[in-house]
C-alpha positions as CSV (number, residue, x, y, z in Angstrom):
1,X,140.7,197.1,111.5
2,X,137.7,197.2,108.9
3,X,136.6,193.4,109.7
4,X,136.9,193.8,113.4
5,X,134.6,197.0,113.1
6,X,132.1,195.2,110.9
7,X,132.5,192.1,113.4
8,X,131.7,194.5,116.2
9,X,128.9,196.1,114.8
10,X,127.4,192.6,113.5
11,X,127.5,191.4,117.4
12,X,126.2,194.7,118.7
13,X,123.1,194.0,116.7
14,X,122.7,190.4,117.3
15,X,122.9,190.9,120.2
16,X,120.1,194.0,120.5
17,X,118.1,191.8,118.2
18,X,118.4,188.8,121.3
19,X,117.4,191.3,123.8
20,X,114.4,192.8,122.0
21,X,113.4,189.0,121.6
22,X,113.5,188.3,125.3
23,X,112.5,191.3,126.5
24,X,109.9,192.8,123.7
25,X,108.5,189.5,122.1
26,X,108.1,186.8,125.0
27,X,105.7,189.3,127.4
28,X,102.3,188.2,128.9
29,X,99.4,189.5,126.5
30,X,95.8,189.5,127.6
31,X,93.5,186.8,127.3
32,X,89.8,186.6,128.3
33,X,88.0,183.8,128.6
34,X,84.4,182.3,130.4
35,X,84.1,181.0,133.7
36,X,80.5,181.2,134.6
37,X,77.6,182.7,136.1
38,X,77.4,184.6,139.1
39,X,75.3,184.7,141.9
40,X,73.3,187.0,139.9
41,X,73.1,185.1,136.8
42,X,75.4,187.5,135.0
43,X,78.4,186.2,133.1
44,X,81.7,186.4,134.7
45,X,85.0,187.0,132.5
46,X,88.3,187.1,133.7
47,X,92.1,187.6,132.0
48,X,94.3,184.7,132.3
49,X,96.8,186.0,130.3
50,X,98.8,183.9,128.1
51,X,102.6,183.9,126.8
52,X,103.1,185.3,123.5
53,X,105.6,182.5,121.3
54,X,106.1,184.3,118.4
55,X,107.0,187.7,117.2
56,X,104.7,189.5,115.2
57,X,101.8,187.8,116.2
58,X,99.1,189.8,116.8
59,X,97.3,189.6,120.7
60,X,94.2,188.2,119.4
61,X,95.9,185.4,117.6
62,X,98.2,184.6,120.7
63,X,94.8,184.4,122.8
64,X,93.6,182.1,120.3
65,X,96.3,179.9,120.6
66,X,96.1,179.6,124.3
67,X,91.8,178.4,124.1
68,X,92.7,174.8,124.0
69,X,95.0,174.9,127.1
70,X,92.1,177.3,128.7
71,X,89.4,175.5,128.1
72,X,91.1,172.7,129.5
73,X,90.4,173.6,133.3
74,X,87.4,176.5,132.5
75,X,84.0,176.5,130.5
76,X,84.9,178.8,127.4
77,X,82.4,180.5,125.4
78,X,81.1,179.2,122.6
79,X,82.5,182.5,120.4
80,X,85.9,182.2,121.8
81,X,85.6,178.3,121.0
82,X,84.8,178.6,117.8
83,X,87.5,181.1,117.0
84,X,89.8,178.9,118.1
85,X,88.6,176.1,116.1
86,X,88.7,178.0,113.2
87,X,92.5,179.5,113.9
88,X,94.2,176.4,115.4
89,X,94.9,174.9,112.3
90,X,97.7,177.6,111.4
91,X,101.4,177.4,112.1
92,X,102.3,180.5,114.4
93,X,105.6,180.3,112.7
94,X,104.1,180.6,109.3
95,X,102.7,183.7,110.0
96,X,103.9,186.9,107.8
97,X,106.7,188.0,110.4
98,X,107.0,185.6,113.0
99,X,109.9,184.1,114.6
100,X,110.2,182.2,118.0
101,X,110.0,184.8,120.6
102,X,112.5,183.3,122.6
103,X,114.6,181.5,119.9
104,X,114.9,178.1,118.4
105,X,116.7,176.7,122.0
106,X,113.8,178.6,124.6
107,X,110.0,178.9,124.9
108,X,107.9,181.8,126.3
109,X,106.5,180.1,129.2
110,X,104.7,181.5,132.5
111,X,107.4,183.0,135.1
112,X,104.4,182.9,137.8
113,X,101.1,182.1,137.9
114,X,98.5,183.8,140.4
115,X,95.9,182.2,142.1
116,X,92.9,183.7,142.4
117,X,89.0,182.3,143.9
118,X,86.3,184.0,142.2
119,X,82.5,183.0,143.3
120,X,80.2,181.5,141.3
121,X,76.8,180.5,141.8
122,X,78.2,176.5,141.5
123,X,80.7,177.9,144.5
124,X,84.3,179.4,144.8
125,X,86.0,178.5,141.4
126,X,89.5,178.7,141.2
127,X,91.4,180.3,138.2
128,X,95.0,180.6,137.3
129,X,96.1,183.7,136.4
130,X,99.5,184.4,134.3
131,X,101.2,187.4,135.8
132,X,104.3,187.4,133.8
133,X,106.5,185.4,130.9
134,X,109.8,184.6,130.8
135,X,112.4,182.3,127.8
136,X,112.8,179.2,129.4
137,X,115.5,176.7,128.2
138,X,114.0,173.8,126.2
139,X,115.0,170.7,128.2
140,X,116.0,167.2,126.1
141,X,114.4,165.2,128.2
142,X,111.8,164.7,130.9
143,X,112.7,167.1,133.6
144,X,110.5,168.2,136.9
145,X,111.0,172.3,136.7
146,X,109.8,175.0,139.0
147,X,106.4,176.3,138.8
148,X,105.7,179.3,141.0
149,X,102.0,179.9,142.2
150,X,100.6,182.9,144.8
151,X,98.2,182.0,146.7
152,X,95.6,185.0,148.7
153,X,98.0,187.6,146.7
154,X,97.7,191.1,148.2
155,X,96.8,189.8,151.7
156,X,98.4,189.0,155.1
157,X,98.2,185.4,154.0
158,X,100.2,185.6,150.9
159,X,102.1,182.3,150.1
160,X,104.3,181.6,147.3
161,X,104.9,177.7,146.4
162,X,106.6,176.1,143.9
163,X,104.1,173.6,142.8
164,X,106.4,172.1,139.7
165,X,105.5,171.2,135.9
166,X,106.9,168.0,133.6
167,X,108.9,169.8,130.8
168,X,111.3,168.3,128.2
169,X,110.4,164.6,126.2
170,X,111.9,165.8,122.6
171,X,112.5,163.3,120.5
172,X,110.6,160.9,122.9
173,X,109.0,158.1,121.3
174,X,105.5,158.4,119.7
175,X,102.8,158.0,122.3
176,X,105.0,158.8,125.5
177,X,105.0,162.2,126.8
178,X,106.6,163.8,130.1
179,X,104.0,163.6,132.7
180,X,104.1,163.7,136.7
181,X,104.2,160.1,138.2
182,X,104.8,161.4,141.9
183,X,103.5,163.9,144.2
184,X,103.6,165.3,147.5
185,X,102.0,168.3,149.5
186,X,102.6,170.9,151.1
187,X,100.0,173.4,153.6
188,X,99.2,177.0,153.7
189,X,97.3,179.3,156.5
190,X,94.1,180.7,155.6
191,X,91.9,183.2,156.7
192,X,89.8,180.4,158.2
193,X,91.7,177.1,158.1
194,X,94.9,175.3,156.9
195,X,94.9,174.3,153.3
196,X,96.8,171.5,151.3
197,X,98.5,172.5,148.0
198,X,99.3,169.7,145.9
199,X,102.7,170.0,144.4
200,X,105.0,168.0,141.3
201,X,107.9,165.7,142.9
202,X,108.7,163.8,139.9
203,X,108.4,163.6,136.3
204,X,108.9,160.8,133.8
205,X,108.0,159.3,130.2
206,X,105.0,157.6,130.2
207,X,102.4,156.6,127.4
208,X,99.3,158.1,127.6
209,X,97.3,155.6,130.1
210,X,99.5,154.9,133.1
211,X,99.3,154.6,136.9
212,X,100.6,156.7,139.5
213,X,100.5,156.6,142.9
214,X,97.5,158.5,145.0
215,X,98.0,159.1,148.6
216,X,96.1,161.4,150.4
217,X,97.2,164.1,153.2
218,X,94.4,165.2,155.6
219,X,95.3,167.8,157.8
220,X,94.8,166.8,161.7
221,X,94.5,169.1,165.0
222,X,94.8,167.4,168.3
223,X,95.7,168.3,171.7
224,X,98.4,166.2,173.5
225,X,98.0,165.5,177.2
226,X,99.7,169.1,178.4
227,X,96.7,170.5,176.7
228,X,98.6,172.2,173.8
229,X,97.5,172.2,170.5
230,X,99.0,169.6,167.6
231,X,99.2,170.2,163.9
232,X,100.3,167.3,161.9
233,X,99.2,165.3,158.1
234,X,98.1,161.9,158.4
């Protein structure tokens, strides 16, 4: 009776101790970066958010992790870029305290992704904004996975599409790395026209120059002989 009471209690806090890990640690945490100027001149910031991976990291560490991937797609300021120079060096999992905020077999990743257009004196800019995290299985091998994006959130043209991601390629051999070698659109409604989102259809292993193919949709109005109005991707 005493060992199955101790084996009780043991799994009652393992697994609290899972459920604070997916629930508490893996969480979307703040993270500001540069985009530009306005029309104005002034500087525009905006929060893209980013997936905390470890427990017991602090938010300002977790936002310096993310600069690389950040900078990637938007102009960073040179304060936030030297931060992260400076930090990237470290092991999150040597930190004092930290442990893989989803366990050893998941990641924190992005459960969905908002779109937003913000204006800038070069033009509309796009930015991707990380509206919530979720533990996401580590995959073995080179996978195409879902990858929700909102497009005109908030508004009578709301869209939701699954735009896909390469995940997986562990243990894949030095040089190769799981990448999207096919891809395929799909359109939304606008408040002034009909846009094309391009979307992930397949995913492979591939060394770091390769070729895909390219094919380009363009979005095509005409009227038939009856007079009514055609929509069709050429």
């Amino acid at each position: 009776m005493g060992y199955e009471y101790v084996t009780a209690v043991l799994g009652k806090n393992t697994e609290s101790r899972n459920l604070y890990t997916e629930r508490a640690c893996c969480r979307r945490q703040s993270h500001v970066i540069y985009i530009g100027k306005d029309i104005s001149g002034s500087p525009v910031n905006v929060d893209v958010g980013v997936c905390r991976t470890h427990c017991g990291q602090s938010a300002r560490s977790a936002s310096l992790e993310a600069g690389l991937m950040s900078t990637k797609y938007y102009e960073s300021s040179t304060l936030d870029f030297l931060r992260y120079k400076k930090m990237k060096h470290l092991d999150p999992s040597s930190w004092p305290g930290s442990v893989p905020s989803c366990g050893p077999s998941s990641t924190c990743e992005p459960a969905g992704v908002r779109v937003d257009r913000v204006m800038l004196r070069e033009g509309l800019q796009e930015v991707e904004i990380i509206e919530d995290c979720h533990c996401e299985a580590k995959m073995s091998r080179c996978v195409r996975a879902p990858s929700l994006k909102t497009y005109y959130s908030e508004t009578p043209y709301e869209a939701v599409i699954d735009a896909g991601k390469c995940t997986g390629s562990k243990g894949a051999p030095e040089g190769f790395s799981c990448v999207p070698t096919k891809f395929d659109s799909t359109f939304i409604e606008t408040p002034n026209k009909v846009e094309l989102i391009q979307t992930v259809a397949q995913c492979k292993l591939r060394e770091g120059c390769y070729r895909v193919p390219y094919v380009e949709h363009h979005y095509e109005i005409t009227y038939n002989d009856d007079g009514v109005k055609v929509h069709s991707l050429r």
